[in-house]
Structures are given as structure tokens and as C-alpha cells.
C-alpha positions in Angstrom: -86.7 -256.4 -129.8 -83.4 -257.9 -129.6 -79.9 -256.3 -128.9 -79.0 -257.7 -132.8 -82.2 -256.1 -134.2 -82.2 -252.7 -133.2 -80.9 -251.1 -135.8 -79.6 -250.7 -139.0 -75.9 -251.2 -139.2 -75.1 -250.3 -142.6 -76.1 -247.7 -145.2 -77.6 -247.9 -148.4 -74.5 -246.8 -150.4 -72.2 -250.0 -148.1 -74.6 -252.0 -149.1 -74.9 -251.4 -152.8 -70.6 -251.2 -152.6 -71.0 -254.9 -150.7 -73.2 -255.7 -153.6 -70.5 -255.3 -156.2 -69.7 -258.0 -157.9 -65.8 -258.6 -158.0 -65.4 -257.6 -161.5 -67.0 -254.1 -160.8 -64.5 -253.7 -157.8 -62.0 -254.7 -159.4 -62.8 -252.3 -162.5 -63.0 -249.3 -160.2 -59.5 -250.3 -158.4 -58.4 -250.2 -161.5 -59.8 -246.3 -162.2 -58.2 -245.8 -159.4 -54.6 -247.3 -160.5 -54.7 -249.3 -156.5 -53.0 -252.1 -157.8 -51.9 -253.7 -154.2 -55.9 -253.4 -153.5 -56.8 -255.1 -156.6 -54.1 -257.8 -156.0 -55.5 -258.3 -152.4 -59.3 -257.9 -153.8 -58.4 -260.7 -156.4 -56.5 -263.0 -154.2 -59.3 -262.8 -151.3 -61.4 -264.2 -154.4 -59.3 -267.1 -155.8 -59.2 -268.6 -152.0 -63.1 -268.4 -152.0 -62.8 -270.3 -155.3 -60.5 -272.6 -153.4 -62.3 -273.7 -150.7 -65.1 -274.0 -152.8 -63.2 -276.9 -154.9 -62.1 -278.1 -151.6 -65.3 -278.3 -149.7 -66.9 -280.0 -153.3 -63.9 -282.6 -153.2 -64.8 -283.2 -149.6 -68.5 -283.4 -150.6 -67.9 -286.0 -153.2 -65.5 -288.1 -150.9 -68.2 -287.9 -148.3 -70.8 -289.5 -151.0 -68.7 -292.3 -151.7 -67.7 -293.2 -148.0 -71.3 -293.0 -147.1 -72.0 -295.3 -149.7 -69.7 -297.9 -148.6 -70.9 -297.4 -145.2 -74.5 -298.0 -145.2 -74.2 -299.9 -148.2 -71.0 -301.8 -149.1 -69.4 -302.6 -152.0 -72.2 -303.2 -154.1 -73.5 -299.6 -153.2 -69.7 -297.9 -154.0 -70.1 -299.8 -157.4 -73.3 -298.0 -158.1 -71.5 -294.8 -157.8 -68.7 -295.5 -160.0 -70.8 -296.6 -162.9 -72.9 -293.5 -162.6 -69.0 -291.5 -162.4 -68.3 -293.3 -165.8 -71.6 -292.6 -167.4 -71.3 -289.2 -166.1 -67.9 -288.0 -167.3 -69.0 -290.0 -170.6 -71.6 -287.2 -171.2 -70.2 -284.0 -169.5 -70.7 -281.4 -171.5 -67.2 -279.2 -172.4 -63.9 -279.6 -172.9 -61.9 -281.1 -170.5 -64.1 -281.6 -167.4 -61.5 -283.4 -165.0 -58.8 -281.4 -163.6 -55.9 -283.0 -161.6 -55.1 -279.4 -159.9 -56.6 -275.9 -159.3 -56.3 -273.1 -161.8 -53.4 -271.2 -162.1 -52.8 -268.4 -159.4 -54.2 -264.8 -161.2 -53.6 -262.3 -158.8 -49.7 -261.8 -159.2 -50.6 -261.8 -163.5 -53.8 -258.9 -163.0 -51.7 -256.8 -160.6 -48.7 -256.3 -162.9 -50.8 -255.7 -166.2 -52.6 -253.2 -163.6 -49.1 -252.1 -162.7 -48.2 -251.2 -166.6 -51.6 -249.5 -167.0 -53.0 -251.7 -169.1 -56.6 -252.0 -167.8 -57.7 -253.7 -170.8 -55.3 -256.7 -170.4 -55.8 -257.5 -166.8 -59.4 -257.7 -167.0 -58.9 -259.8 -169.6 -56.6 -262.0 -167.7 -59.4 -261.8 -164.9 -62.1 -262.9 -167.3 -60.3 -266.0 -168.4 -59.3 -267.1 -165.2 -62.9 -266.9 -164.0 -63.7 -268.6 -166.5 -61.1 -271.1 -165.6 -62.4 -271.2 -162.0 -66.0 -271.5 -162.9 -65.2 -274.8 -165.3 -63.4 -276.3 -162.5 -66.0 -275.6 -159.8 -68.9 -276.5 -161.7 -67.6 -280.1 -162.8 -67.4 -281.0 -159.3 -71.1 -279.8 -158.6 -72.4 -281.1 -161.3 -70.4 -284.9 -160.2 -72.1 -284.9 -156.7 -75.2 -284.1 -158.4 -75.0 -286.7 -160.2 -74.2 -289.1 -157.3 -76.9 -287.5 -155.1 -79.6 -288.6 -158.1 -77.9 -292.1 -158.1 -78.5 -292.0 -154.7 -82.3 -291.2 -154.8 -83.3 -293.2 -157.6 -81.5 -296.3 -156.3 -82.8 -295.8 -152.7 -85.3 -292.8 -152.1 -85.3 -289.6 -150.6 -84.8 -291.4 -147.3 -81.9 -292.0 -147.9 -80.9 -289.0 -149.8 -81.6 -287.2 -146.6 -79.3 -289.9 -145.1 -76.5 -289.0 -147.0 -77.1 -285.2 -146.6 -77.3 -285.1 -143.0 -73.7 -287.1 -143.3 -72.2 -284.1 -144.9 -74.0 -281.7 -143.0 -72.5 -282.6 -140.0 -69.6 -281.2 -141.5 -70.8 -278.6 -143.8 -72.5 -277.2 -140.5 -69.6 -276.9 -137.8 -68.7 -273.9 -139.9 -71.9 -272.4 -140.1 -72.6 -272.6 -136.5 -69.0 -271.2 -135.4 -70.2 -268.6 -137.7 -73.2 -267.7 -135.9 -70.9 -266.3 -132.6 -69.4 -263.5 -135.0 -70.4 -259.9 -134.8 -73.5 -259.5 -137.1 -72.1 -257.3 -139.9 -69.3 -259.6 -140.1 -71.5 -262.5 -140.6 -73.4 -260.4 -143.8 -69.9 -260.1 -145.6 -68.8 -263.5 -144.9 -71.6 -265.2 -146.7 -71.4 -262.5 -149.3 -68.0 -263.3 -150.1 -68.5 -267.3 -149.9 -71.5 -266.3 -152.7 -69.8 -264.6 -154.8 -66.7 -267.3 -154.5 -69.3 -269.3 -156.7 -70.1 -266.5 -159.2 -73.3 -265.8 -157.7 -74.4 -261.8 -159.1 -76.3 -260.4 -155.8 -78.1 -257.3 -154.6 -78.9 -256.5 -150.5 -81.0 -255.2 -148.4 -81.6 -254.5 -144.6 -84.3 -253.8 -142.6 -84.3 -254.4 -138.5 -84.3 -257.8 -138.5 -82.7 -259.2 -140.8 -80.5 -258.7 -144.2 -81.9 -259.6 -148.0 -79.7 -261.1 -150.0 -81.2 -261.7 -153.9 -79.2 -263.9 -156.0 -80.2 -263.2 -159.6 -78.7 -266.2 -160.9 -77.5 -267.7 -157.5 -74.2 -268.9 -158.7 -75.0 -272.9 -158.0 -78.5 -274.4 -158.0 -79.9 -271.5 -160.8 -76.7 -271.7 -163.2 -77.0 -275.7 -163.0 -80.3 -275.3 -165.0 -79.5 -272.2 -166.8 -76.4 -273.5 -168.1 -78.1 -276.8 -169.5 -76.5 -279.7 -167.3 -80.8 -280.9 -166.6 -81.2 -281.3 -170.4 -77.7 -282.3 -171.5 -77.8 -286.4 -170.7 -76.4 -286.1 -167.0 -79.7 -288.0 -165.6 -79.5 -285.4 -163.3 -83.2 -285.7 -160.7 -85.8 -283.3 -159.9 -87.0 -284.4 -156.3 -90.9 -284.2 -155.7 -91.7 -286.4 -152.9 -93.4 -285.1 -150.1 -89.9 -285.2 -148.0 -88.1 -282.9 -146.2 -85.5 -283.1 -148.4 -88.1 -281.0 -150.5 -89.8 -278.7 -148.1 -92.4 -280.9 -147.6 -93.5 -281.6 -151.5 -91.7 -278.9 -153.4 -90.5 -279.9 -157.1 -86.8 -279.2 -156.1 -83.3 -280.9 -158.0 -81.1 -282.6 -156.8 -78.2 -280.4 -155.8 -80.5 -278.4 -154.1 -81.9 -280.7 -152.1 -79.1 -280.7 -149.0 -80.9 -276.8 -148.5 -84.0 -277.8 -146.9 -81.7 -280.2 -144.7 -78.5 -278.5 -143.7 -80.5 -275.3 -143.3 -84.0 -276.1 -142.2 -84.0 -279.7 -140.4 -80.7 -279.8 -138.8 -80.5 -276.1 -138.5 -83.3 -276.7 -136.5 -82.0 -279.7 -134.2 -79.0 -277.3 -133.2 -81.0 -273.4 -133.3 -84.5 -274.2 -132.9 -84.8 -272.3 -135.9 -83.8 -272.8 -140.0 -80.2 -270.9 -140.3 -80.2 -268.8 -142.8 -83.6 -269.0 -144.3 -83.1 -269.6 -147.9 -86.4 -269.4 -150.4 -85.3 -271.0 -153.6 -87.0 -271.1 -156.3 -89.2 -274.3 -157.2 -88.4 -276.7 -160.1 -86.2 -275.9 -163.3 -86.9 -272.5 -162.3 -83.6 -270.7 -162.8 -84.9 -267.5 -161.2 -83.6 -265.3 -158.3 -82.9 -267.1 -155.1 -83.3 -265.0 -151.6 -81.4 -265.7 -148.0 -82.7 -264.2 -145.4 -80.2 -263.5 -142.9 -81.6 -263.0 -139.5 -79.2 -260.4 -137.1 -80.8 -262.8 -134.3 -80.1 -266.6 -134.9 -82.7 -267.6 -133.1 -85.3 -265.2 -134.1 -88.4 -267.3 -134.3 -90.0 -265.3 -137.0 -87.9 -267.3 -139.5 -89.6 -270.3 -139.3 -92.6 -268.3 -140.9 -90.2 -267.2 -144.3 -89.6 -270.8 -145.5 -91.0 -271.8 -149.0 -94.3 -272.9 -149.5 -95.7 -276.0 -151.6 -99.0 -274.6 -152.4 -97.6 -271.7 -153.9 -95.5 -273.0 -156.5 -97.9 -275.8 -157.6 -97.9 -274.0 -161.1 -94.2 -274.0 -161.5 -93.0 -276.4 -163.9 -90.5 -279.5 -163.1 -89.4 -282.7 -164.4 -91.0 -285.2 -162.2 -88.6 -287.9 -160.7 -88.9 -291.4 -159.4 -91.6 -291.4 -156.7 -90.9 -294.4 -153.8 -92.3 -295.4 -151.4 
């Protein structure tokens, strides 16, 4: 046994307190009347919600230059009809932003400050509310380019455009891997629950459990209706990598089985973190598995099966060649 797997480095109780979901820390901060924690607590939140936006907005830009790229003009026109027809059916009111929410953490801290409990969880729930509209529009607009994407060229080509962004979206994930272990666990905890993901954890020798009941992206996507609400959003289910080898998996979801499995691979020799998503228009709990070793080879064994989830449900999408 490895050095990072010899032991357990946190207890039940730090584990269920990582668990928390922000609203329940910032509920017992404000039992506790530690308004400059709850103002630190809820600003280390809005700059998860941040980068978030920004990473998505980097996502989307990354779409359309790699459309020009490997296809040219006519392949960047493709992608601004399907922007048109998208924002043409979004579902909600207002959907395009020019700018981030407003800043809460100054606004909960001083109705925390007065005593007023009631009012600056208030405050909080509207501008998480605020934060989730914002977020989710810009998922929900790559997802929509990703299908355009696929149906226009296959999933070669989706995996194409997701290896593009990956190279990006990976340098960080990598850098990552050289921090201290425990560390690692509340970094990806925090960058979950920067995209309202409701979580529970676990630890055994190897590794940490993370269950995300919903997982705040690919889960709330379906649950919240954006599959059955006119986007044309696509359910993959080509044998591909792009869906572990034959899975039913959507669209958004798809860049998993790349970033995290195939290139994860090229760079570890092993998928980094191992996530097992659920199959389909399934909008069940998702689970990480975070490996204390990155190179642990036992991971390559905890990767979703095909056979197993041959019962589960999907909307089929186009199937090329």
C-alpha cells in the first residue's frame, strides 16, 4: 500500500461538516451570530459561481473557434443558427445576461450583522437563485452546440471538440493532482457545490466517495426539463468513447468519459477522478471516486459498465457511421 493510502485522514463528523451544503453552513454561522465567517463562507461561494461562468464562457468560445477551425465558415454558421433557435426556445425569463449577478456577501453579512437571520437567508436564497439562472443558461448553450456538433458530424468529432477543451479544462486538474491529498477532497468539493450540486462523502483507505444526489450539472439538466423543453438537446448512444464504450449518455455529459477517462489516461495511465454517472435521462445520484493515489490502478476497474445499464431508459440519438 501506498504512502497516500494508509490511512484515514479525516473523521466521520469532518466529513459529514465537509458535506454541508453552503446554506446549512451558512444557517449555523448564523446561530452562531459569526458574521465575518459567514461573509468569508459566502464570498468563497460566489467566486466558485464565478469561475464556473467563466470557465462555461471559455467553453462556449472554445466550441465556436473549433468550429471555424476544423470547419470554416460554413461550420461557425451552423452554430449560430442552432444559438438562435436555441435562445428562441430557452425556457425562463431572461436567459442572456451581459454580466454576473450582483455581489451577496457584503448584503448577507450586514442583515446577519442586525440579527435578522430571516432576511439574509432570504437575500442568500435569491441570489442563488440568481447564480444558478446565470450558470445554467450557459450549460445548457454548449449543450446545445455540442448536439449541433454530433448530429451534423458524429461522435468523432464530438470527441474532437472535447479533447480541444480538455486540453484546457485539464491543466488544472493535473496541477491539482501535486496537492496534499485532503486538500485535493475539499477543492473538488467546493468546485461541486459552486454548481449547486447537494453531496454526501465517504472514505475508506483508498480512496474518497463523493455522492451527488442531484449532481448540480448533468442530473439537474434533466430534472429541471431542458431534454423535454424544445432545446434539441442529444442523448449519445454510439458505441464511442465519448460514451463509455455504448452507454446512452447526453450530451453535456459526454466531455466525462473524455477529459476524465481517455485523456486522463494519455497523461496518468489511469481515468482521473473516476466518475460513474448515471446512464440515460436518468437524473439519479452521480458518484466520484477520488483516488488518494493518482495513479492507483485499481481505478480503471470502477468505471461504468454498458451491460449493466441496458435497462435504463434514453432518448436514442442520431447513430453515424
Amino acid at each position: 500500500m501506498s504512502a497516500g493510502r494508509a490511512r484515514r485522514l479525516f473523521t466521520d463528523e469532518a466529513l459529514r461538516e465537509l458535506s454541508r451544503s453552503p446554506r446549512d453552513r451558512l444557517a449555523r454561522r448564523l446561530a452562531r451570530s459569526d458574521v465575518d465567517g459567514l461573509r468569508e463562507e459566502v464570498a468563497a461561494l460566489e467566486r466558485e459561481h464565478h469561475g464556473q461562468r467563466e470557465r462555461y464562457l471559455d467553453w462556449v468560445a472554445t466550441i465556436l473557434d473549433t468550429a471555424v477551425e476544423r470547419h470554416g465558415r460554413a461550420g461557425l454558421r451552423l452554430l449560430v443558427g442552432r444559438t438562435l433557435a436555441f435562445f428562441a426556445a430557452y425556457p425562463g425569463v431572461d436567459p442572456v445576461r451581459d454580466a454576473a449577478p450582483a455581489p451577496m456577501a457584503d448584503e448577507v453579512a450586514e442583515a446577519a450583522g442586525r440579527g435578522d437571520a430571516d432576511t439574509a437567508l432570504a437575500i442568500f436564497d435569491r441570489c442563488e437563485a440568481e447564480w444558478r439562472s446565470a450558470v445554467d443558461v450557459l450549460r445548457d448553450w454548449l449543450s446545445a452546440l455540442l448536439s449541433q456538433v454530433y448530429t451534423g458530424y458524429g461522435p468523432d468529432e464530438l470527441e474532437a471538440f472535447h479533447r480541444r477543451r480538455g486540453e484546457d479544462a485539464l491543466r488544472g486538474l493535473m496541477r491539482d493532482i501535486d496537492r496534499p491529498v485532503g486538500e485535493r477532497l475539499e477543492n473538488l468539493v467546493r468546485l461541486l457545490q459552486g454548481h449547486f450540486t447537494d453531496l454526501v462523502i465517504s472514505e475508506d483507505d483508498e480512496k474518497f466517495t463523493i455522492v451527488q444526489d442531484p449532481c448540480g450539472t448533468c442530473a439537474r439538466q434533466v430534472l429541471d426539463g431542458r431534454f423535454a423543453a424544445g432545446l434539441g438537446l442529444a442523448v449519445v448512444t454510439d458505441e464511442h468513447p465519448v460514451t463509455w464504450g455504448g452507454r446512452p449518455t447526453t450530451i453535456y455529459r459526454t466531455h466525462v468519459p473524455i477529459w476524465h477517462v481517455e485523456m486522463a489516461r494519455e497523461r496518468l495511465g489511469v481515468p482521473w477522478p473516476v466518475n460513474r454517472c448515471p446512464a440515460g435521462l436518468d437524473g439519479g445520484a452521480c458518484t466520484i471516486l477520488l483516488y488518494k493515489d493518482p495513479h492507483d490502478p485499481s481505478s480503471v476497474t470502477r468505471l461504468p459498465s454498458t451491460a449493466s445499464d441496458s435497462a435504463i431508459p434514453a432518448t436514442k440519438g442520431p447513430t453515424h457511421p
